[in-house]
C-alpha positions as CSV (number, residue, x, y, z in Angstrom):
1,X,29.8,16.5,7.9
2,X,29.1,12.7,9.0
3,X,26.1,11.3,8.6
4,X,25.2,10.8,12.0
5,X,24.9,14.9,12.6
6,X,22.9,15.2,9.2
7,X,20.2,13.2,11.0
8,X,20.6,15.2,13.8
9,X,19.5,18.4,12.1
10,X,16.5,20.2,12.6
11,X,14.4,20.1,9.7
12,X,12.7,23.6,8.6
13,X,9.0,23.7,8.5
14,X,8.9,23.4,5.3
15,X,10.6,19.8,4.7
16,X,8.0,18.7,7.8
17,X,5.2,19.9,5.4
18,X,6.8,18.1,2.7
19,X,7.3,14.8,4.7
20,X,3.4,14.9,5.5
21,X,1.7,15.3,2.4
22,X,4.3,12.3,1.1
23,X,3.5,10.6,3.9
24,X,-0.3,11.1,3.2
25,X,0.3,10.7,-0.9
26,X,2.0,7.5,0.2
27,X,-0.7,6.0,2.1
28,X,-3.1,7.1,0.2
29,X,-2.1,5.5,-3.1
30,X,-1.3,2.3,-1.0
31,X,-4.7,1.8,0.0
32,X,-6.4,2.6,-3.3
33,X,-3.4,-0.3,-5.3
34,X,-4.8,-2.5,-2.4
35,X,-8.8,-1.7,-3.4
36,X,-7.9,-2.1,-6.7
37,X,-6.1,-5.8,-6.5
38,X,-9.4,-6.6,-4.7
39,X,-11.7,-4.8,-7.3
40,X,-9.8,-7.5,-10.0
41,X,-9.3,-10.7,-7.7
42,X,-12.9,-10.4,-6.9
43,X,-14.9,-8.7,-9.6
44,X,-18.7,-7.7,-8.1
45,X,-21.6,-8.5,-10.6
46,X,-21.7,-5.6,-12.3
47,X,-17.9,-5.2,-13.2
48,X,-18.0,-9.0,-13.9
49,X,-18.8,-8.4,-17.5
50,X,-16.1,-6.4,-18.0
51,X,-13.2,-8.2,-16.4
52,X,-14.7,-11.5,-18.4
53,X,-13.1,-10.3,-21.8
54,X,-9.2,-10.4,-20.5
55,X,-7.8,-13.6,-19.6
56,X,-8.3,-14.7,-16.3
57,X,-4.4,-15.7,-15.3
58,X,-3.2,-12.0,-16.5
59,X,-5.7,-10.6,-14.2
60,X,-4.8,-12.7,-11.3
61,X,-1.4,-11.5,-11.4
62,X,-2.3,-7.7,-12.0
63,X,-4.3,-8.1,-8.8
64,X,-1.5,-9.5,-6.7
65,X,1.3,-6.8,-8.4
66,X,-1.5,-4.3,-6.9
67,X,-1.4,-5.7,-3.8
68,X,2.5,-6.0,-4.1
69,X,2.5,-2.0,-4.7
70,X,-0.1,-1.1,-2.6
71,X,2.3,-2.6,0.0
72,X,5.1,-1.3,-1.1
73,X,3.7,2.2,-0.9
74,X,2.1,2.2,2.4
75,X,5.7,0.7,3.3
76,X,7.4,4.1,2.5
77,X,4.7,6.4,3.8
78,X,5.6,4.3,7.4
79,X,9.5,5.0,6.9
80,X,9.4,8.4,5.9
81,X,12.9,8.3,4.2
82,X,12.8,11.0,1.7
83,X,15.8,13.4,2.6
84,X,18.2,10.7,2.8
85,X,20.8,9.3,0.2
């Protein structure tokens, strides 16, 4: 079978219920990576205490891989390719 009449195929209900909670999972977790680069980039005043015992550098760049993740995630919740090889 080609590949061009796999992704023809109907899918069942159950790989359409899969594909949405994925899909929700995926977005999901994106946006949380996202509000937690944010909660580290810019630290309020009450978790300011807190963040002020790491090194400032190492917590820059754990902020922006968040953001690279968040991204990343949200990225594959909007493509939706799980039942391909």
């Amino acid at each position: 079978m080609a590949l061009e009449e796999f992704e023809k195929e109907e899918m069942s209900e159950r790989e359409k219920g899969i594909i949405r909670m994925r899909t929700i999972t995926n977005y999901s977790m994106g946006i949380f990576m996202i509000a937690v680069g944010f909660f580290f980039m810019f630290p309020t005043k009450y978790t300011q205490q807190y963040i002020d015992r790491y090194d400032p550098d190492i917590i820059k760049v754990f902020a922006v891989i968040c953001w690279l993740y968040g991204l990343f995630r949200i990225y594959r919740g909007y493509k939706k390719n799980y039942f391909r090889s």
